[in-house]
C-alpha positions in Angstrom: -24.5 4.1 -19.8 -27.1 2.1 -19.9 -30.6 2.9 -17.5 -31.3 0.8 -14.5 -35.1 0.1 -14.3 -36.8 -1.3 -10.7 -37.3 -4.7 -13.0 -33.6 -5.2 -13.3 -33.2 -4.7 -9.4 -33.1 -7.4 -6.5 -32.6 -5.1 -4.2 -33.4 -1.1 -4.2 -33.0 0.3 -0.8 -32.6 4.5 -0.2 -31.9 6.2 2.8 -31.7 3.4 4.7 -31.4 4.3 8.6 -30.7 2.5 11.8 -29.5 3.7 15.4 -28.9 2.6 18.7 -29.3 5.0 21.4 -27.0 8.1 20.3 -25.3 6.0 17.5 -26.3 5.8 14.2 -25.0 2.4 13.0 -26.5 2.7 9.4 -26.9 6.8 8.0 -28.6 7.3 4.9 -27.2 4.1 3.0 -28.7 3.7 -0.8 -28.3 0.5 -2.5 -28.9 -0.9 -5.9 -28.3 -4.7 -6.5 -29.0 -6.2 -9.9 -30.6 -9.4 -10.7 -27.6 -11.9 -11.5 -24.7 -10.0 -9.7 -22.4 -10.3 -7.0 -22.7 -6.9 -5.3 -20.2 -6.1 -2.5 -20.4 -3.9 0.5 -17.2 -3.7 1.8 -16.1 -1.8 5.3 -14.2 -2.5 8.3 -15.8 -4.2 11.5 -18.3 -1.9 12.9 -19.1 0.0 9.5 -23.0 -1.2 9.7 -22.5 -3.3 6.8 -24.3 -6.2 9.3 -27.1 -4.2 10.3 -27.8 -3.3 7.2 -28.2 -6.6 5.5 -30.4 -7.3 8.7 -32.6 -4.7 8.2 -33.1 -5.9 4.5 -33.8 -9.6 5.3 -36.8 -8.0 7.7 -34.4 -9.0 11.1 -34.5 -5.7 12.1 -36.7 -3.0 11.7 -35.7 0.2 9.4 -35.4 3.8 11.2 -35.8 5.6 7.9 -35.8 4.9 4.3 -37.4 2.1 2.3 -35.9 -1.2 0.7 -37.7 -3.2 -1.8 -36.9 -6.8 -2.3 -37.3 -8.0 -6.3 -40.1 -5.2 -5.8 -41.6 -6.3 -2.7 -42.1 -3.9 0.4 -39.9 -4.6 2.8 -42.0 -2.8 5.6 -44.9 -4.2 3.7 -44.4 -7.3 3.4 -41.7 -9.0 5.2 -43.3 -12.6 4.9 -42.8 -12.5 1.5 -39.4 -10.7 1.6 -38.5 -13.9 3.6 -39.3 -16.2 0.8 -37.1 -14.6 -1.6 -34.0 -14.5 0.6 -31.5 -17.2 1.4 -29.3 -15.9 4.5 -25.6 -16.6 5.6 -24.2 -15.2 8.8 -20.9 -14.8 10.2 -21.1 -18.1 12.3 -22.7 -21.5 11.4 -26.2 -21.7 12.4 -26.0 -25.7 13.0 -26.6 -28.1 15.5 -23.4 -29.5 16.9 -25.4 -32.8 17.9 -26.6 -33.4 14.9 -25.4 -35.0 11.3 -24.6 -32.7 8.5 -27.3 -34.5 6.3 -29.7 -34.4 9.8 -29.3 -30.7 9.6 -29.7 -30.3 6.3 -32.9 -32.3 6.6 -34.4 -30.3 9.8 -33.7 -27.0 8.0 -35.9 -28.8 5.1 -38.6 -29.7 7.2 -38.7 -26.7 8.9 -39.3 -24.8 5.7 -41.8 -26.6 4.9 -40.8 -29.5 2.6 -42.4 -33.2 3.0 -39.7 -35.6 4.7 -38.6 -37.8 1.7 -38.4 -34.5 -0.3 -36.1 -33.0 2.5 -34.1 -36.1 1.9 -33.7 -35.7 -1.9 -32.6 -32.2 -1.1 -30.2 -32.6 1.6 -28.3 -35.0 -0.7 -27.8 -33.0 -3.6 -26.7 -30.3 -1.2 -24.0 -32.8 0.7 -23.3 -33.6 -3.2 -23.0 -29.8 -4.2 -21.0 -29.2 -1.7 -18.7 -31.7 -1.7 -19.8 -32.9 1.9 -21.0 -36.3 1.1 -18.2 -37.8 2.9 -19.1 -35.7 5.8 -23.1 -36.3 5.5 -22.9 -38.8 8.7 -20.0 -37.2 10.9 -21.4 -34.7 13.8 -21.4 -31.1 13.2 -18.7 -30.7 15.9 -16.6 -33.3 14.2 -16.4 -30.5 11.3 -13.4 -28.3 10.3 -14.3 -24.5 9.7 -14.8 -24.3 6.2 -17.1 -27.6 6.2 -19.4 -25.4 8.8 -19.6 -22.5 6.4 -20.2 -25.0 3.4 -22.8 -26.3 5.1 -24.5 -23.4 6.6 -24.3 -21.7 3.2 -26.2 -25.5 1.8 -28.4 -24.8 4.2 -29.3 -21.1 3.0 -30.0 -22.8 -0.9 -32.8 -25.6 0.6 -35.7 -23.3 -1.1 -33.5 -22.1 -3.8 -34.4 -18.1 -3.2 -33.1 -16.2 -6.0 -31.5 -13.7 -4.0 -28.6 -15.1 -1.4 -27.1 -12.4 1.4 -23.9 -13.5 2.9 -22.1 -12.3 5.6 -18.5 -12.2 5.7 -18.6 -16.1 4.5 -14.9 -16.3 4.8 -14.2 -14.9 7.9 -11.6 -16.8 10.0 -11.3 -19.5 7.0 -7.2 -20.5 6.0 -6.5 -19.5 2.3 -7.4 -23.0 0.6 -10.9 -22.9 2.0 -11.7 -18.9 1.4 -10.8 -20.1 -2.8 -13.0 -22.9 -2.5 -15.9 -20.5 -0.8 -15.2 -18.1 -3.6 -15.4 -20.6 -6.4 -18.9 -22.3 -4.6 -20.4 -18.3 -4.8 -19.5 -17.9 -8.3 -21.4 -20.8 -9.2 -24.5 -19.4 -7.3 -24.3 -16.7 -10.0 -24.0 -19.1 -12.8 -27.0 -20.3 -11.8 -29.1 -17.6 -12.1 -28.7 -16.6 -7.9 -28.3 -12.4 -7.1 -25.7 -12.8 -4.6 -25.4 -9.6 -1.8 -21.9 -9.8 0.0 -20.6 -7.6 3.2 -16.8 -8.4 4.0 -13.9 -6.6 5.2 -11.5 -8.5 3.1 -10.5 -6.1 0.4 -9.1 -9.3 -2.2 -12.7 -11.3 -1.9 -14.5 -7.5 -2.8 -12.2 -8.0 -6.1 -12.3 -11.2 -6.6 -16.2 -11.9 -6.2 -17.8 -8.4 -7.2 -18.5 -7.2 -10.0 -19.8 -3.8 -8.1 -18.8 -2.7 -4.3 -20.5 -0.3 -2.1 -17.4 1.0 0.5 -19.4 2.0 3.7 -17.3 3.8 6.5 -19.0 4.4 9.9 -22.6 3.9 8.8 -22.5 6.4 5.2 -21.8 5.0 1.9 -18.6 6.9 1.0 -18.4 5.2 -3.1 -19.6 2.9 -5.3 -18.3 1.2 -8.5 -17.1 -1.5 -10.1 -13.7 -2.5 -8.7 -11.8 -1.0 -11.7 -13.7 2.3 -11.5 -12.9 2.7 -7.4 -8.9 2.4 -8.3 -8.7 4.4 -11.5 -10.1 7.0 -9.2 -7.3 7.6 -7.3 -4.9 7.7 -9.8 -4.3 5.5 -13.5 -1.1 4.2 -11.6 0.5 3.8 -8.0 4.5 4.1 -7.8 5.8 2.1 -4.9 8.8 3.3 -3.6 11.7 1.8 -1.3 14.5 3.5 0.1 18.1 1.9 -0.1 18.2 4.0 3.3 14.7 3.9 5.8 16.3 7.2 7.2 16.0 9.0 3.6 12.2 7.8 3.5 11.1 11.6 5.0 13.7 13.3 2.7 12.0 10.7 -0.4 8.6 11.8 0.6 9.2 15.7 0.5 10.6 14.9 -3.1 7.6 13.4 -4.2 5.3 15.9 -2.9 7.1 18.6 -4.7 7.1 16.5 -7.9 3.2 15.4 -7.7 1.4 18.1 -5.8 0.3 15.5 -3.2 1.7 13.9 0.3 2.7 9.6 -0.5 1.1 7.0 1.6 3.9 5.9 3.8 4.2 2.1 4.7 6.3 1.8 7.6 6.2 -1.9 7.7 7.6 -1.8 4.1 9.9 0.4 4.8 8.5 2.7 1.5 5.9 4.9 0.2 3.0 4.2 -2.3 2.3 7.7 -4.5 -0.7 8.0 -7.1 -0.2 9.0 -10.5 -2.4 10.7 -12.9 -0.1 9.6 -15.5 1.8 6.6 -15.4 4.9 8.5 -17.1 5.1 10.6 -14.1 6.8 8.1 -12.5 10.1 8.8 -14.7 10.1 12.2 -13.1 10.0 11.2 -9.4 12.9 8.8 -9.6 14.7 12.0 -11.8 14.2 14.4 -8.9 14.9 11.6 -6.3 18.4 10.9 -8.0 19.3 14.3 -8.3 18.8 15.0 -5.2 20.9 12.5 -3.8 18.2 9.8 -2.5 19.6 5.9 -3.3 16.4 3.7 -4.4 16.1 0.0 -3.4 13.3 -1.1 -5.3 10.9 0.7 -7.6 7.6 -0.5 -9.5 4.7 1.3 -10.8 1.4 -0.8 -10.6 -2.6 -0.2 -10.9 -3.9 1.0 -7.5 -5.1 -2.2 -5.0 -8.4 -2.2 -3.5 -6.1 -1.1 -0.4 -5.0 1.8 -1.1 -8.7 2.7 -2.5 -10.1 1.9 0.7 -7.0 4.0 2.6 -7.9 7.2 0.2 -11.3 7.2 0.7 -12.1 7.1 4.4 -8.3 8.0 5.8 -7.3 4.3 7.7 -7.5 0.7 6.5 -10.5 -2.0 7.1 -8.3 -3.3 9.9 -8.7 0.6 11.9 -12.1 -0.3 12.9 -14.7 2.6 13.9 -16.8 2.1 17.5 -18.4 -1.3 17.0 -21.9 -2.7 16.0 -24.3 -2.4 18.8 -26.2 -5.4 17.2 -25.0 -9.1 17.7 -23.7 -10.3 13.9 -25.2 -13.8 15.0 -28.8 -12.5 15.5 -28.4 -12.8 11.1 -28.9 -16.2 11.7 -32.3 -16.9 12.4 -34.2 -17.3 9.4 -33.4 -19.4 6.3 
């Protein structure tokens, strides 16, 4: 394997902690993000995924443990911190009155750049982006996925090397998530260090090439997407009874044959089972047959994201823990 060193990090956080009265939203979280990566941290709503990313872009102060940002202080120096970060909330941090090119231009002048320079870069933004047609319409003329476009143009005015985005996708249809996914993966191609927090298991695959899963406040694994699913198993059988009534009878088969209880999936109708071996497979649908069960539909695949997620922590990213006592939007406020 080869050794990490703090020069190949963006981000090297340990023990980060954060509460709220009695709850502790983030518990001892360590996090390593290397330069020129998409890292994930995926978790249901309320996990602390949020508060953490806020408490690394120097929004809200640390409770315990220390975070270093491309080996800057955090504590230390949060005005520096600052200048290395480009930050994307969960809603678009725009001015409904204005222009998508006025916006793009305040956001430039606010940080700093001379007007006819803001200009220059709030057109190749538009252009990036694919907004150009859009650069004169009002912000509240916009669809959803031209908000987050924009508000993710708007994080790149300065070009920092290290972008945090969270939950881009949420509440975008299909056809706009791809094209959000496809924009980020040209960050990285860039030379950007992209940070991402999302409860969508598919983006976590499709984006990351390493995920941190973090379950009420405690980072509970880490790996690369393949490593997370090969550790529950090389292979997962999914099962489907000709009869839902034999399902129970089915599941008590599969437990004797495999040593373990299957993930039932009531709305399938079925039962997923992990496999050590993928040739164990031929002995559950022996024992099933002889012992009378009929079998609708039978496949053997490499375990999902979903069922890593369901192993790990006991309930799906929709089963939410108590909720984040911050306010996601207060991740807004500084570009």
């Amino acid at each position: 394997m080869t050794r990490v060193t703090d020069t190949d990090l963006a981000v090297a956080a340990a023990g980060l902690v954060k509460t709220f009265g009695e709850q502790r939203a983030v518990d001892g979280v360590d996090l390593e993000v290397r330069r020129g990566e998409v890292f994930g941290v995926l978790g249901p709503n309320g996990a602390g995924k949020t508060t953490t990313l806020q408490m690394l872009a120097t929004l809200l102060p640390m409770d315990g443990g220390s975070a270093r940002i491309f080996g800057v202080d955090v504590r230390r120096e949060p005005h520096v911190v600052r200048q290395l970060l480009g930050v994307t909330g969960q809603y678009a941090s725009v001015d409904e009155n204005l222009t998508g090119f006025e916006n793009l231009w305040l956001f430039g002048r606010l940080q700093g750049l001379r007007s006819a320079r803001a200009k220059q870069v709030a057109t190749d933004l538009l252009g990036r982006f694919g907004l150009e047609d859009a650069a004169d319409k009002q912000i509240q003329q916009f669809s959803g996925g031209m908000r987050r476009r924009l508000d993710l143009a708007a994080s790149l005015i300065t070009r920092p090397p290290l972008i945090f985005l969270d939950e881009p996708t949420t509440g975008l249809d299909p056809r706009t998530r791809g094209q959000m996914w496809e924009t980020i993966r040209e960050l990285v191609r860039d030379g950007c260090t992209v940070l991402l927090t999302t409860q969508y298991l598919d983006e976590a695959d499709q984006l990351a090439g390493r995920i941190a899963v973090i379950d009420r406040g405690r980072k509970v694994a880490e790996g690369t997407p393949d490593e997370l699913k090969t550790s529950i198993g090389s292979s997962t059988l999914h099962l489907r009874m000709s009869d839902p009534a034999d399902t129970p009878d089915a599941a008590a088969v599969v437990r004797r044959v495999l040593g373990e209880d299957p993930v039932l999936t009531p709305e399938a109708g079925g039962m997923n089972a992990a496999l050590l071996d993928a040739n164990q497979a031929a002995d559950v649908l022996i024992a099933l047959r002889q012992s009378g069960l009929s079998i609708a539909a039978a496949t053997v695949q490499k375990p999902t994201l979903d069922e890593v997620f369901l192993a790990i922590t006991g309930h799906g990213t929709d089963d939410a823990p108590a909720p984040d006592t911050t306010d996601d939007r207060t991740l807004e406020v500084t570009r």
